[in-house]
N, C-alpha and C positions, 0 to 999 in steps of 0.2 A: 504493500500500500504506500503512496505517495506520502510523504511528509506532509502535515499541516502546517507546522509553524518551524522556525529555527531552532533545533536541537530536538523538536520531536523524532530527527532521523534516527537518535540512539534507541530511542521505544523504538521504534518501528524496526531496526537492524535487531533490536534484544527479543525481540517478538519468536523469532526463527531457533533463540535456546533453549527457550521456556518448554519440557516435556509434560507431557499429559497423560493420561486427560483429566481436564479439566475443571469441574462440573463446577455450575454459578454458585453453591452452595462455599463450597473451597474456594472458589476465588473471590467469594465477596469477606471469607475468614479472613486471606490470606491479605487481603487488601487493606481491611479493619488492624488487622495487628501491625501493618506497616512492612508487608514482603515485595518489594522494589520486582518482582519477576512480575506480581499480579495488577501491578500499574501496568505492566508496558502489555499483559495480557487486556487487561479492560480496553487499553488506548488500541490494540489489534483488535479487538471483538467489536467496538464500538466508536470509536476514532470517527469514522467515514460519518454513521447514523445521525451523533451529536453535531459534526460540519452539515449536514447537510437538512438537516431542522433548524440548524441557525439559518442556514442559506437560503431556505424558502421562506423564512419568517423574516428575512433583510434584507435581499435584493440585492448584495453587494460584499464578494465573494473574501477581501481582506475582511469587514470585518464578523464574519463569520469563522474566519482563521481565529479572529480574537478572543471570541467568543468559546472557541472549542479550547483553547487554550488553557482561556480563564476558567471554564471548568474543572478540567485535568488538574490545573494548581492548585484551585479552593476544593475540591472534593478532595487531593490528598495531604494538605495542610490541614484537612479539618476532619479526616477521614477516621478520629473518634467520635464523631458525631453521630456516624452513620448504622443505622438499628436494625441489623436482617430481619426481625422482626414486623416493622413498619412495612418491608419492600426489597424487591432482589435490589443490587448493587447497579443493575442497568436502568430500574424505576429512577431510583435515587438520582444517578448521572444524568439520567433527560430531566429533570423536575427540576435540577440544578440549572440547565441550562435555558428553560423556559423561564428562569430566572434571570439571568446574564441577558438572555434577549432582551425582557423588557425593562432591563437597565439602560441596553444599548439604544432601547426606543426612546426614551426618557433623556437620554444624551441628545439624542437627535433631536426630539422636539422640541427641549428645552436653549439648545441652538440657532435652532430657527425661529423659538419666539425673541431669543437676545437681537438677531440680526434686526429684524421685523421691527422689535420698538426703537431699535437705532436708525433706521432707514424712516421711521413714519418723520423722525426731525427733520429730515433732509428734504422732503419735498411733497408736495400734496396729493391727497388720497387716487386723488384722479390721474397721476401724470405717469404716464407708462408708455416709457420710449428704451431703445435700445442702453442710454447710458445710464437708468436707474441702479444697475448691480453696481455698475463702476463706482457712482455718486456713495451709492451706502459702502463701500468699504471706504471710502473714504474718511465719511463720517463718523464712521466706526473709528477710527484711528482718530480721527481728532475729539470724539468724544472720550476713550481713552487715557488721550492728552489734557485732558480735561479736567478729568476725573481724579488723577495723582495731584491735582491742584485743588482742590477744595479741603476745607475745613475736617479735621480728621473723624468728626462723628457723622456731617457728609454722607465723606468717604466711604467710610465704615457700613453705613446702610445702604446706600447705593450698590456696592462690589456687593453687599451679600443679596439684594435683590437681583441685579445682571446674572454672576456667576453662580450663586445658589439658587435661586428659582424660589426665593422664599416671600411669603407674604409678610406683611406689614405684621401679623399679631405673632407671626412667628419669628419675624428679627427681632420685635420689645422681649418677648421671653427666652433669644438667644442673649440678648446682648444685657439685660436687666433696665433697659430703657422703659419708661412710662409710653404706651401707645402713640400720646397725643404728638410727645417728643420724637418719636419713629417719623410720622405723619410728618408733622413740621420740615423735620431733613433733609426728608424723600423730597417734599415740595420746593424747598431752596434749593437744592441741589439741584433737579430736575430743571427748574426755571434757571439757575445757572448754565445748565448744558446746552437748554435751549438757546438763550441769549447768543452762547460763544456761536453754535449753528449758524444765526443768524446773520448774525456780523461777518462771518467768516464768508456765508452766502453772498453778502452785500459787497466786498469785495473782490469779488471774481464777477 
Protein backbone atom coordinates (compact mmCIF):
# COMPACT_ATOMS: atom_id res chain seq x y z
CA UNK A 1 0.00 0.00 0.00
CA UNK A 2 1.08 3.54 -0.88
CA UNK A 3 2.22 5.61 1.94
CA UNK A 4 -0.07 8.23 3.27
CA UNK A 5 1.84 10.71 4.93
CA UNK A 6 5.89 11.06 5.57
CA UNK A 7 7.34 8.38 7.46
CA UNK A 8 4.11 6.38 7.25
CA UNK A 9 6.54 4.38 4.72
CA UNK A 10 8.04 2.42 7.85
CA UNK A 11 4.25 1.18 8.99
CA UNK A 12 3.70 0.38 5.66
CA UNK A 13 7.50 -1.44 4.94
CA UNK A 14 6.92 -3.03 8.81
CA UNK A 15 3.53 -4.37 7.74
CA UNK A 16 5.36 -7.33 5.58
CA UNK A 17 7.11 -8.79 9.24
CA UNK A 18 4.34 -8.78 11.23
CA UNK A 19 3.23 -12.85 11.35
CA UNK A 20 -0.11 -14.03 11.87
CA UNK A 21 -2.78 -14.55 12.14
CA UNK A 22 -4.05 -12.01 13.25
CA UNK A 23 -7.56 -11.95 14.72
CA UNK A 24 -9.10 -8.07 15.63
CA UNK A 25 -9.42 -9.46 19.16
CA UNK A 26 -5.31 -9.72 19.59
CA UNK A 27 -4.66 -6.91 17.69
CA UNK A 28 -7.00 -4.53 19.37
CA UNK A 29 -4.97 -6.39 22.87
CA UNK A 30 -1.89 -5.88 21.23
CA UNK A 31 -2.40 -2.21 20.35
CA UNK A 32 -4.15 -1.25 23.90
CA UNK A 33 -0.89 -2.47 25.70
CA UNK A 34 1.29 -0.55 23.25
CA UNK A 35 2.90 -3.51 20.73
CA UNK A 36 4.43 -1.17 17.82
CA UNK A 37 3.83 -4.57 15.34
CA UNK A 38 -0.16 -3.91 15.86
CA UNK A 39 0.04 -0.13 14.85
CA UNK A 40 1.71 -0.74 11.79
CA UNK A 41 -0.95 -3.93 11.58
CA UNK A 42 -4.04 -1.54 12.11
CA UNK A 43 -2.30 1.20 9.61
CA UNK A 44 -2.19 -2.06 6.96
CA UNK A 45 -5.70 -3.30 7.66
CA UNK A 46 -7.05 0.19 7.68
CA UNK A 47 -4.77 2.97 6.52
CA UNK A 48 -6.48 3.09 2.83
CA UNK A 49 -10.40 2.95 4.73
CA UNK A 50 -9.74 5.92 7.23
CA UNK A 51 -7.97 8.03 3.95
CA UNK A 52 -10.41 7.41 2.04
CA UNK A 53 -13.71 8.53 4.52
CA UNK A 54 -11.61 11.49 5.13
CA UNK A 55 -11.53 12.00 1.28
CA UNK A 56 -15.08 11.60 0.55
CA UNK A 57 -16.01 13.71 3.50
CA UNK A 58 -13.27 16.78 2.18
CA UNK A 59 -12.91 16.87 -1.21
CA UNK A 60 -9.24 17.41 -1.05
CA UNK A 61 -6.88 14.77 -1.03
CA UNK A 62 -3.72 16.45 1.36
CA UNK A 63 -5.98 17.12 3.71
CA UNK A 64 -7.26 13.84 4.04
CA UNK A 65 -3.54 12.62 4.29
CA UNK A 66 -3.85 14.81 7.52
CA UNK A 67 -6.54 13.63 8.74
CA UNK A 68 -5.44 9.98 8.55
CA UNK A 69 -2.42 10.85 10.03
CA UNK A 70 -3.90 12.63 12.97
CA UNK A 71 -5.78 9.69 13.78
CA UNK A 72 -2.98 7.12 13.66
CA UNK A 73 -1.11 9.65 16.26
CA UNK A 74 -4.05 10.53 18.65
CA UNK A 75 -5.41 6.84 18.69
CA UNK A 76 -1.80 5.60 19.67
CA UNK A 77 -0.89 8.56 22.16
CA UNK A 78 -4.11 8.00 23.74
CA UNK A 79 -4.54 4.22 22.90
CA UNK A 80 -5.24 3.63 26.92
CA UNK A 81 -8.39 5.17 26.30
CA UNK A 82 -9.59 2.79 24.14
CA UNK A 83 -12.31 -0.07 25.60
CA UNK A 84 -12.71 -3.47 23.58
CA UNK A 85 -15.57 -3.56 25.37
CA UNK A 86 -17.34 -0.39 23.83
CA UNK A 87 -16.10 -1.57 20.19
CA UNK A 88 -13.55 -3.49 17.93
CA UNK A 89 -10.34 -1.38 17.40
CA UNK A 90 -11.56 -0.59 13.64
CA UNK A 91 -15.07 1.00 15.25
CA UNK A 92 -12.81 3.16 17.49
CA UNK A 93 -10.33 4.35 14.54
CA UNK A 94 -13.39 5.44 12.15
CA UNK A 95 -15.34 7.22 15.06
CA UNK A 96 -11.85 8.91 15.78
CA UNK A 97 -11.65 10.02 12.44
CA UNK A 98 -15.29 11.25 11.90
CA UNK A 99 -13.92 13.29 14.60
CA UNK A 100 -10.68 14.87 12.95
CA UNK A 101 -13.14 15.45 9.98
CA UNK A 102 -15.20 17.70 11.53
CA UNK A 103 -12.54 19.48 13.17
CA UNK A 104 -11.01 19.98 9.64
CA UNK A 105 -14.64 21.30 8.65
CA UNK A 106 -14.66 23.61 11.58
CA UNK A 107 -11.12 24.97 10.28
CA UNK A 108 -12.52 25.56 7.02
CA UNK A 109 -15.44 27.32 7.95
CA UNK A 110 -14.24 29.16 10.57
CA UNK A 111 -11.63 30.46 7.66
CA UNK A 112 -13.91 31.44 5.42
CA UNK A 113 -16.03 33.25 7.95
CA UNK A 114 -12.53 35.28 9.11
CA UNK A 115 -11.93 36.15 5.23
CA UNK A 116 -15.74 37.06 4.61
CA UNK A 117 -15.84 39.67 7.73
CA UNK A 118 -12.52 41.19 6.52
CA UNK A 119 -13.57 41.52 2.85
CA UNK A 120 -17.37 42.89 3.81
CA UNK A 121 -14.71 46.28 5.03
CA UNK A 122 -13.35 46.43 1.92
CA UNK A 123 -16.18 47.09 -0.38
CA UNK A 124 -19.94 46.93 -0.63
CA UNK A 125 -22.25 44.16 -0.43
CA UNK A 126 -23.18 44.56 -4.11
CA UNK A 127 -19.66 44.83 -5.80
CA UNK A 128 -18.47 41.69 -7.50
CA UNK A 129 -15.91 42.07 -10.10
CA UNK A 130 -12.95 40.02 -10.81
CA UNK A 131 -10.55 42.16 -8.36
CA UNK A 132 -12.61 41.43 -5.02
CA UNK A 133 -10.21 38.39 -3.94
CA UNK A 134 -7.23 40.58 -4.69
CA UNK A 135 -8.82 43.63 -2.66
CA UNK A 136 -9.69 41.20 0.57
CA UNK A 137 -6.24 39.82 0.82
CA UNK A 138 -5.23 42.92 0.94
CA UNK A 139 -7.32 44.16 3.47
CA UNK A 140 -6.69 41.29 5.37
CA UNK A 141 -3.18 42.24 5.70
CA UNK A 142 -3.68 45.66 6.56
CA UNK A 143 -6.39 44.86 8.90
CA UNK A 144 -3.64 42.61 10.51
CA UNK A 145 -1.54 45.73 10.57
CA UNK A 146 -3.83 47.11 12.33
CA UNK A 147 -4.75 45.04 14.68
CA UNK A 148 -0.94 44.78 16.48
CA UNK A 149 -1.68 48.54 16.94
CA UNK A 150 -4.54 48.85 19.04
CA UNK A 151 -4.89 49.05 22.80
CA UNK A 152 -3.89 45.61 24.25
CA UNK A 153 -7.54 44.78 25.77
CA UNK A 154 -8.55 45.68 21.86
CA UNK A 155 -6.35 43.52 20.90
CA UNK A 156 -6.97 40.83 23.05
CA UNK A 157 -10.71 40.54 22.18
CA UNK A 158 -10.45 41.12 18.60
CA UNK A 159 -7.57 38.10 17.98
CA UNK A 160 -9.74 35.85 20.16
CA UNK A 161 -12.82 36.62 18.19
CA UNK A 162 -10.99 36.41 14.39
CA UNK A 163 -8.79 33.52 15.23
CA UNK A 164 -11.00 31.60 17.90
CA UNK A 165 -14.25 31.98 16.60
CA UNK A 166 -15.55 32.97 19.88
CA UNK A 167 -18.44 34.95 20.82
CA UNK A 168 -18.67 37.85 22.86
CA UNK A 169 -20.11 35.80 26.25
CA UNK A 170 -17.46 33.59 25.79
CA UNK A 171 -14.34 35.92 25.53
CA UNK A 172 -15.80 37.93 29.00
CA UNK A 173 -15.73 34.32 30.65
CA UNK A 174 -12.34 33.45 28.98
CA UNK A 175 -10.76 36.49 29.69
CA UNK A 176 -12.72 37.42 33.39
CA UNK A 177 -13.83 40.77 31.42
CA UNK A 178 -17.43 42.00 32.40
CA UNK A 179 -19.74 41.58 29.08
CA UNK A 180 -20.41 45.00 28.66
CA UNK A 181 -16.45 45.69 28.66
CA UNK A 182 -16.05 42.66 26.00
CA UNK A 183 -18.87 44.70 23.82
CA UNK A 184 -17.36 48.07 24.33
CA UNK A 185 -13.77 46.71 22.78
CA UNK A 186 -15.17 44.79 20.03
CA UNK A 187 -16.80 48.19 19.17
CA UNK A 188 -13.78 50.52 19.35
CA UNK A 189 -11.71 48.30 17.98
CA UNK A 190 -13.88 47.23 15.04
CA UNK A 191 -14.61 51.16 14.29
CA UNK A 192 -10.91 51.45 14.60
CA UNK A 193 -10.27 48.88 11.76
CA UNK A 194 -12.98 50.20 9.80
CA UNK A 195 -11.74 53.96 9.92
CA UNK A 196 -7.99 52.70 8.86
CA UNK A 197 -10.00 50.68 5.68
CA UNK A 198 -11.33 53.79 4.80
CA UNK A 199 -8.71 56.06 4.75
CA UNK A 200 -6.48 53.63 3.21
CA UNK A 201 -9.41 53.21 0.56
CA UNK A 202 -9.49 57.06 0.00
CA UNK A 203 -6.03 57.17 -0.83
CA UNK A 204 -5.79 54.85 -3.64
Amino acid sequence: MTALWPGSEVLAAGAATVTGPWSDDLLAQGFAEGDEACLTEAYRRWGALLFTIAFRKLGDSEEAKDVTQQVFVGAWRGRKGFDHDRGSLKTWLVGITHKKIADALERRSRNLRNHDAVATFASPADEANSTATADAVVDHVVVMDELVQLPAPQQTVLRMAFYDDLSQSQIAERTGMPLGTVKSHTRRGMMRLKHRLEVDGEAH
